[in-house]
Every structure is written in C-alpha cells, then in structure tokens.
Legacy VTK file of the C-alpha trace (Angstrom):
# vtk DataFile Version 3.0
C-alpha trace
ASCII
DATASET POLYDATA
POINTS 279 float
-52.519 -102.784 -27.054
-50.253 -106.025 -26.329
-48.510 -105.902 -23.557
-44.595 -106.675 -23.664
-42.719 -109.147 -22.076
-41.166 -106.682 -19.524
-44.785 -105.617 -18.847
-45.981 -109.282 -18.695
-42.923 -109.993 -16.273
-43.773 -107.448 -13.953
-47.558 -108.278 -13.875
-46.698 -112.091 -12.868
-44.332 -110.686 -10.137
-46.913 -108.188 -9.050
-49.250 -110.992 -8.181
-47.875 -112.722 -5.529
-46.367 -109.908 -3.907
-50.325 -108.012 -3.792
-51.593 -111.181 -2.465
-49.074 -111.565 -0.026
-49.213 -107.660 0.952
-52.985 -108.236 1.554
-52.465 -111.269 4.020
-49.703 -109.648 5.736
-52.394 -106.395 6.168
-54.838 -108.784 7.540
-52.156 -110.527 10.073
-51.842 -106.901 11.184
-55.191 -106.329 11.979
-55.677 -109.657 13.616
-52.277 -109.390 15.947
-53.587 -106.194 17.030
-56.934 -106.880 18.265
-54.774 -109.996 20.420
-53.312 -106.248 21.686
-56.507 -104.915 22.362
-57.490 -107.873 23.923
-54.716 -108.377 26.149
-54.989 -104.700 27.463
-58.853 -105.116 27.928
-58.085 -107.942 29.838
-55.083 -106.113 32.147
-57.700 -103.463 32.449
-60.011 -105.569 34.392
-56.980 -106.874 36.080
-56.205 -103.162 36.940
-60.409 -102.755 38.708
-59.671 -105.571 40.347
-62.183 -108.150 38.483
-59.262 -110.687 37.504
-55.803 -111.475 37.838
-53.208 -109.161 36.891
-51.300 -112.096 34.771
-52.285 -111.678 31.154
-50.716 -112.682 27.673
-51.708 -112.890 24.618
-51.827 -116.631 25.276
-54.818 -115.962 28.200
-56.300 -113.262 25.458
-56.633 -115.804 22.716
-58.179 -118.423 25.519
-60.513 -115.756 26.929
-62.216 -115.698 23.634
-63.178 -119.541 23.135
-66.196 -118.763 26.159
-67.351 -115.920 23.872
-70.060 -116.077 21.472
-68.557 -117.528 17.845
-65.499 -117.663 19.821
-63.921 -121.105 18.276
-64.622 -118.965 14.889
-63.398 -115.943 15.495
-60.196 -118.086 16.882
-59.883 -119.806 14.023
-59.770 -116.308 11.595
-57.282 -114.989 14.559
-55.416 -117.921 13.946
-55.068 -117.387 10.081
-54.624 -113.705 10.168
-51.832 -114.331 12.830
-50.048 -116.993 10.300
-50.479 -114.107 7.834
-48.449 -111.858 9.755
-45.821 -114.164 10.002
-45.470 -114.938 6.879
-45.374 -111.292 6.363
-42.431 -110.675 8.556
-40.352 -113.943 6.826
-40.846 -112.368 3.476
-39.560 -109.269 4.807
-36.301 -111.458 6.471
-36.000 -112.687 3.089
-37.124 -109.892 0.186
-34.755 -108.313 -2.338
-32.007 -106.243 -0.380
-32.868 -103.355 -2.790
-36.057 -103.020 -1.152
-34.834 -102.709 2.270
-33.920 -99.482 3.881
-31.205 -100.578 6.234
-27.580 -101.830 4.718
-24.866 -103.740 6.211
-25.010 -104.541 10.057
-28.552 -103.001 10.293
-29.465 -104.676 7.581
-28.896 -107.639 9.037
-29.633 -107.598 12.428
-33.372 -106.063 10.852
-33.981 -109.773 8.839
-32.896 -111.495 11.931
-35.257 -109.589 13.711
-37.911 -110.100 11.188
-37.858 -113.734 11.183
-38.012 -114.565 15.126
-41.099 -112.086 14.928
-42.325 -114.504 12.140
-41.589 -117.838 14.555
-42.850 -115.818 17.000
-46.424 -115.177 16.121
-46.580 -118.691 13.960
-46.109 -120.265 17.165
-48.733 -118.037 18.385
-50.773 -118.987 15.699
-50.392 -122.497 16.143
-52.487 -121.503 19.555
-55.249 -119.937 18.449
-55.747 -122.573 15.788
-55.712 -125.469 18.611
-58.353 -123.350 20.578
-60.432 -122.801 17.415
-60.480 -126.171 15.986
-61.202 -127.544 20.070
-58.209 -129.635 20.083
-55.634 -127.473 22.168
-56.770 -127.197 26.080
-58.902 -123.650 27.393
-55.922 -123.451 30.209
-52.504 -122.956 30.432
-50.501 -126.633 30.310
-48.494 -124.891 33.266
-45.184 -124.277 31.652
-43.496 -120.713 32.773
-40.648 -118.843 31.799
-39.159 -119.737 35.103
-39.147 -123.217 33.513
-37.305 -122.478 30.186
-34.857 -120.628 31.773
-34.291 -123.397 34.783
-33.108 -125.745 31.110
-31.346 -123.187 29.763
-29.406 -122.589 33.323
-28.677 -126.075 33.471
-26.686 -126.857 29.854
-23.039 -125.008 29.221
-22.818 -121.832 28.940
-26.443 -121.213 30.200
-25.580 -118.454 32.650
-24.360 -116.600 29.992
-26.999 -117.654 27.204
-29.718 -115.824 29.704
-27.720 -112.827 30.812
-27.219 -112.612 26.818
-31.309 -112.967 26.372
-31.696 -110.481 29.098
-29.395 -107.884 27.905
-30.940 -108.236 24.224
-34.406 -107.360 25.779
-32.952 -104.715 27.743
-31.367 -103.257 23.945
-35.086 -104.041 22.606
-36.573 -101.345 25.104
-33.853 -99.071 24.449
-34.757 -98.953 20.544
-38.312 -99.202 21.587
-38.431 -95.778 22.955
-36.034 -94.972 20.874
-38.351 -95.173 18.094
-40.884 -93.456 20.318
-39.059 -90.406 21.021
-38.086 -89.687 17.250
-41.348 -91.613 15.681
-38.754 -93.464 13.383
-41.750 -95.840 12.815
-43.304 -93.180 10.552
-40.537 -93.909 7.580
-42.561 -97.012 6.782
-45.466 -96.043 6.937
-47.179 -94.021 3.899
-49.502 -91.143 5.605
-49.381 -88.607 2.925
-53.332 -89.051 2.498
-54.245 -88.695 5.881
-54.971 -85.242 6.947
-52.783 -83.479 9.551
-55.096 -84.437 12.549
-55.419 -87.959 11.346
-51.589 -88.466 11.098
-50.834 -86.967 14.268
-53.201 -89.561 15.819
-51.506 -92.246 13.991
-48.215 -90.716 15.253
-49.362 -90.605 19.057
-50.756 -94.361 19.237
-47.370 -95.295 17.665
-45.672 -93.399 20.657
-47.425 -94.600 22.894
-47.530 -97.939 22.115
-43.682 -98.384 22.064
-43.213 -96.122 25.091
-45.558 -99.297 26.996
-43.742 -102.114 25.227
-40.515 -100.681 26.200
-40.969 -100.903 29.747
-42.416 -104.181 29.346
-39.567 -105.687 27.400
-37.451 -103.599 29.720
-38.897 -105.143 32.912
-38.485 -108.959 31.314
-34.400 -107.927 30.737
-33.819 -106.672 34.042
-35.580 -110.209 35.573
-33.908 -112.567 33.133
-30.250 -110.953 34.449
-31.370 -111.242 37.567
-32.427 -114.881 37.055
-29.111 -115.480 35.270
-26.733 -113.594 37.957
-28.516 -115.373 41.082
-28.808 -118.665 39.273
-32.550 -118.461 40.321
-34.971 -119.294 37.375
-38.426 -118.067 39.633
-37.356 -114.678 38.526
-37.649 -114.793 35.080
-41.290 -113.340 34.337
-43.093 -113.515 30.826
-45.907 -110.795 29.711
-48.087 -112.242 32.266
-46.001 -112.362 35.239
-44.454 -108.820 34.366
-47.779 -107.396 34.737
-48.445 -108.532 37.816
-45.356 -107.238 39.255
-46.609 -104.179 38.166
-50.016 -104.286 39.966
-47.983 -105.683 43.280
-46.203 -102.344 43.579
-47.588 -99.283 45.342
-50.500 -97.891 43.405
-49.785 -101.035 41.160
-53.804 -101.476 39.963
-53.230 -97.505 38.734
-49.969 -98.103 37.199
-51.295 -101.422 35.411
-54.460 -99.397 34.554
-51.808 -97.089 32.426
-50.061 -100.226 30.946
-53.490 -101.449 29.924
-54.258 -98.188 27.906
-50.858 -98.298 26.296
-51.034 -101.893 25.095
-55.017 -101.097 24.032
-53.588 -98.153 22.008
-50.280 -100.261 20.812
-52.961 -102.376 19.150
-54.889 -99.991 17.502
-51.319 -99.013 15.737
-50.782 -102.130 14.690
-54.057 -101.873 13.089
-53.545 -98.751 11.566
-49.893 -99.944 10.214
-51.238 -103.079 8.699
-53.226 -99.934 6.376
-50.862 -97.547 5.630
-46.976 -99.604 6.133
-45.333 -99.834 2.545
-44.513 -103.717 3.109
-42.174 -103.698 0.024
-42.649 -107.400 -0.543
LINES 1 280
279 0 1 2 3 4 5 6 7 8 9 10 11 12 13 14 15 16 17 18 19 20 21 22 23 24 25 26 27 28 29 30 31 32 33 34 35 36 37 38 39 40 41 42 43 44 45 46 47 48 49 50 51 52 53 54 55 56 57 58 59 60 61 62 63 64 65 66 67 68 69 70 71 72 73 74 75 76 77 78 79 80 81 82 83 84 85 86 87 88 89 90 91 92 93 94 95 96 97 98 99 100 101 102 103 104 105 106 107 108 109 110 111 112 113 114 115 116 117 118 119 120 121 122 123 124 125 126 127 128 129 130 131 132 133 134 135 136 137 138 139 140 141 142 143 144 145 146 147 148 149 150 151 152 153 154 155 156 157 158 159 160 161 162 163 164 165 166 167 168 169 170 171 172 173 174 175 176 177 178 179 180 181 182 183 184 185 186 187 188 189 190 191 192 193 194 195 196 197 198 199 200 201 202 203 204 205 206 207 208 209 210 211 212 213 214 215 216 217 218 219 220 221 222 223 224 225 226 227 228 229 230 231 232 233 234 235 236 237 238 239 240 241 242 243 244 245 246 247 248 249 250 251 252 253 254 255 256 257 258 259 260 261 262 263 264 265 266 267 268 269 270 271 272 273 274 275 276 277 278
C-alpha cells in the first residue's frame, strides 16, 4: 500500500517530535536523580556528617570523587540539556497543543523557557565537571552577591521585592498543585494499576508540598533583603537549607526536607515516563 502525501507529511513531522519526546524523557530522568542526589546529600547534612548547605550545584560536584564520576557527569550533563530543550519546545509548540489559553497560556511558555535557561545553565555545570575543565568547588559567588548588583542599579529595590514576591506566588501554586494533584492532567496513568497511580500521585504531593516551602522560604528572604536593603539575606537552595537545620529540631526538620526532595525526584522520574509532552 503507498502511503499518501498527508500520511507521508505526518510521518516526517512525527520524527522529530519522537526524537525530541525521547530526549526530553531522558532529561527527566537525569534532573531527577540531581533530586535524589541533593536530598541524599541534605540527609547526611540532617545526621550530622556534612554541612547542611546543598544544591544541585554541590550534588553534581559530589559526584566527580565517585567512581566513573567525570562519566556519569558528562551523561548528567546531556540528559540535563535534554530537559531543557524539552521545556523550550514546550515555550514554543503549536498553541493547539497546549492546555492553557490566554493569560495562562502565556505566563505557562514564560515559565517553560526560564526552566529551559535554567537547567541549560545547569547543564553547562555538569559538563565543565565531566569534561575536568570547570573547578570541583564553588568559585564563591552567592545569592547575597547577585542581589547586592541588582540592589545597586535603578529600580533594584523593587526588581528584588518583585523576584521575591514571584517565588512567594511559585509556592503558592506549588501546593496548590499539591493539594488538588493538578499535575496528574499531564500525565497519562491509565495503564498503571490503582496502587501504582496512587504512588505516582503521593510522590507528586509530596514533592511539591517540599519545594513549596523551599521556594517559599527563598521569597520571604529576598523581600527581606529588598525591604532592609541588606543583600546577606538573600539565601539560595543551599543556604535555605541550612536555615532550616539552624532552627530548633532543625537536623529533624531538614531530615523531612531531605525525604521530600528524594521523593520529588523520583516524580520527576516517573513523569519523564508517563507526561504526554505534546511536542
């Protein structure tokens, strides 16, 4: 049977957008073991065996001392690039694939693409640890030192009180999407069998449930940073977890915050199988 030209049209589009579905599936996996990793690490932090102040920047340089650790870097690094890829092709697919219209729509692509930037920059890191030409400790810059620049040009005050309130709004729709499981609509669980999709359901919850209080925590520091014109309290991932651990019964509380991120990366995992990309 010949095919037709519709058919043949379809088949050439189908192409790319399988291939690119299967790298985006493998970013997933590969951003959430840097999850898994990071709340390994804040576990130790939590028994006391290192310091509380982990990101996925420490996870990715925790690995080069491992055994095959420049290579596994190096496929981090690549599945990482995947995933943001993945996320710009999302910012940028056919509007008739996306499930949000007007505002939403567009405040979902915006979204979309910083994730993209976000974890290309991150796998710009990996792939300088991997190939042995980025160095195996931090070069010392701190969020306290992005937002002293950003305090010091026009409008700065505002441009950080603006950051902060936008990660407070990100934790709000964090556990927003806990509390109803609203990530479920993109995901496509109708093969999994009732336990196996309420376990999907529960990492999802709590995964977000921990990310919102982180992203939460980083809002209320960068307004505070912004309102007292004091840049030391702006904390990244790092620093937010050891403000954590410094409170009473902090190493139990950051024990917690460990599990959650561990479990937030084993849904990322399990999205990268079962999320209808739509690309």
């Amino acid at each position: 049977m010949t095919e037709t030209k519709e058919q043949h049209a379809v088949g050439v589009m189908a192409g790319p957008a399988a291939w690119a579905t299967r790298i985006t599936r493998f970013g997933y996996v590969a951003n959430g073991v840097v999850y898994m990793l990071v709340g390994l690490l804040a576990l130790d932090a939590s028994l006391g065996a290192r310091s509380p102040e982990v990101s996925r920047e420490e996870a990715l340089r925790a690995i080069v001392y491992e055994p095959f650790g420049r290579v596994i870097l190096l496929v981090i690094a690549l599945g990482l690039a995947g995933y943001s890829l993945g996320h710009i092709l999302m910012a940028a697919r056919d509007p008739e694939k996306d499930d949000w219209k007007g505002v939403a729509s567009i405040v979902n692509r915006v979204a979309h693409a910083v994730n993209g930037l976000l974890h290309l920059s991150l796998a710009l890191v990996a792939a300088q640890l991997g190939s042995g030409l980025g160095p195996t400790t931090s070069d010392g810059r701190t969020p306290a030192d992005w937002t002293r620049e950003l305090l010091s040009v026009r409008y700065g005050q505002a441009l950080v009180v603006g950051m902060g309130l936008g990660f407070i709004g990100l934790a709000l729709y964090q556990l927003y999407r806990a509390y109803t499981a609203r990530f479920r609509k993109a995901l496509t669980l109708a093969e999994l069998s009732r336990s196996q999709d309420r376990w999907v359901t529960w990492t999802g919850r709590i995964g977000y449930t921990v990310r919102a209080i982180i992203y939460a925590l980083m809002g209320i520091f960068l307004v505070r940073a912004a309102v007292t014109f004091n840049p030391e309290e702006a904390r990244g991932l790092g620093q937010t977890l050891a403000v954590i651990a410094s409170q009473d019964y902090g190493l139990y509380l950051l024990g917690a915050v460990s599990v959650g991120l561990f479990t937030f990366g084993v849904y990322v995992i399990l999205a990268g199988r079962y999320r209808d990309f739509r690309l």
